[in-house]
C-alpha positions in Angstrom: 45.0 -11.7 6.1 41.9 -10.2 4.8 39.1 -8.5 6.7 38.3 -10.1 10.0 40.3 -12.4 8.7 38.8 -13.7 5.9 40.6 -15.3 3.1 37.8 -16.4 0.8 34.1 -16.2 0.6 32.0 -18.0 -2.1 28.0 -18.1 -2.0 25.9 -20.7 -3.5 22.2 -19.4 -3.6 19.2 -21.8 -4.1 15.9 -21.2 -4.3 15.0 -22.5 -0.4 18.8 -21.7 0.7 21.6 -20.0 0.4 25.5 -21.7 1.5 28.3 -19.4 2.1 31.6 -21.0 1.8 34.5 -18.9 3.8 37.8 -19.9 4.1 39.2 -17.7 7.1 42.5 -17.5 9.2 42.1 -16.8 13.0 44.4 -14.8 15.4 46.7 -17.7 16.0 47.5 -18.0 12.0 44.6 -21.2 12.2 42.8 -21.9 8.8 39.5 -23.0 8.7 36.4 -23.3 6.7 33.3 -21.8 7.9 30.2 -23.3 6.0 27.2 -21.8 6.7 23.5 -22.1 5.5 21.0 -19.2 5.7 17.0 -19.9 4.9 14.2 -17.0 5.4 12.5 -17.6 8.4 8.5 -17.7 7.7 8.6 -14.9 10.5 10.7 -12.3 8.4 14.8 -12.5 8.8 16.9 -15.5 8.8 18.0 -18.5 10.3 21.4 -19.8 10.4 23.4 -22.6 10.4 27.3 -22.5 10.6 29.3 -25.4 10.8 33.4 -24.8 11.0 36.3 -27.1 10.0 39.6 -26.5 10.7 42.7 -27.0 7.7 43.7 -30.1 10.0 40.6 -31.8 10.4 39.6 -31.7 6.5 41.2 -35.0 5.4 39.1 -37.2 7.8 35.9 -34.9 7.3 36.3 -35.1 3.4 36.6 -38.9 3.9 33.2 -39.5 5.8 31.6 -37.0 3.7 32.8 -38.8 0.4 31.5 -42.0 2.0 28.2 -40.5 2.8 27.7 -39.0 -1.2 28.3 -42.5 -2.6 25.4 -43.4 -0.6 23.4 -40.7 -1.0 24.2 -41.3 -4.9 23.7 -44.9 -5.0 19.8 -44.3 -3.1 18.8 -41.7 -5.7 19.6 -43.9 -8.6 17.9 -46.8 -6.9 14.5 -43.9 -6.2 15.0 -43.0 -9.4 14.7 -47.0 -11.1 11.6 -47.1 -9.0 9.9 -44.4 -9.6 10.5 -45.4 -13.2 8.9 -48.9 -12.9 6.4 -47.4 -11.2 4.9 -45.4 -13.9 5.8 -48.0 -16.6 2.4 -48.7 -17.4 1.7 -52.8 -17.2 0.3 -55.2 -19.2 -2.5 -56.5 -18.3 -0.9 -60.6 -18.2 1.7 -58.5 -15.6 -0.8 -57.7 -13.0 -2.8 -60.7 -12.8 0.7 -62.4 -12.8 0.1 -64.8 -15.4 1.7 -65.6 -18.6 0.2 -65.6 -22.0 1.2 -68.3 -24.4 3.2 -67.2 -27.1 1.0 -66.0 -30.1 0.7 -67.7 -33.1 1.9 -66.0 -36.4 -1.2 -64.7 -38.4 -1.6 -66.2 -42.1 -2.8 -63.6 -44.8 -3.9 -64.8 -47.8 -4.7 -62.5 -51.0 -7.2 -62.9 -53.6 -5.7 -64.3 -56.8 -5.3 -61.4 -59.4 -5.8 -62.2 -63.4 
């Protein structure tokens, strides 16, 4: 067992945020991860989130947080196809909703050469 009982300790640090992953083992020989999310506060200092899972719980909690992703995947890529569209710039038949006929081939004719 490590110092207060800490096992591992990895840090993710965003620009906004800052995630500390801890894997830690308490005085009954329990293993759990402590997650935890630090952001300055406007004020000066920090403000903390910490959200802890124990070994047994993970397989259900990875479930619903696998679920949730796919979501959260599947509505960026939808966002993403809009915001797309959006800035497609239109034809002008596109917003007035009306369809042009098809246009007829153009005939060029040269100037006979001697």
């Amino acid at each position: 067992m490590g110092i207060r009982g800490e096992i591992f300790s990895t840090k993710v640090a965003l620009p906004k945020r800052t995630y500390f992953f801890n894997v830690k083992e308490n005085r009954l020989g329990d293993l759990y991860l402590n997650i935890v999310e630090s952001k300055n506060k406007e004020t000066g200092g920090f403000d903390r989130q910490s959200v802890i899972l124990f070994a047994e719980d993970l397989p259900e909690f990875l479930r619903g947080f696998d679920e949730s992703l796919k979501i959260l995947e599947k509505n960026v890529r939808e966002k993403n196809k809009r915001v797309i569209v959006k800035n497609r710039p239109e034809r002008p038949s596109e917003a007035s909703g009306e369809k042009k006929p098809p246009r007829k081939p153009r005939v060029v004719r040269r100037a006979k050469q001697d």
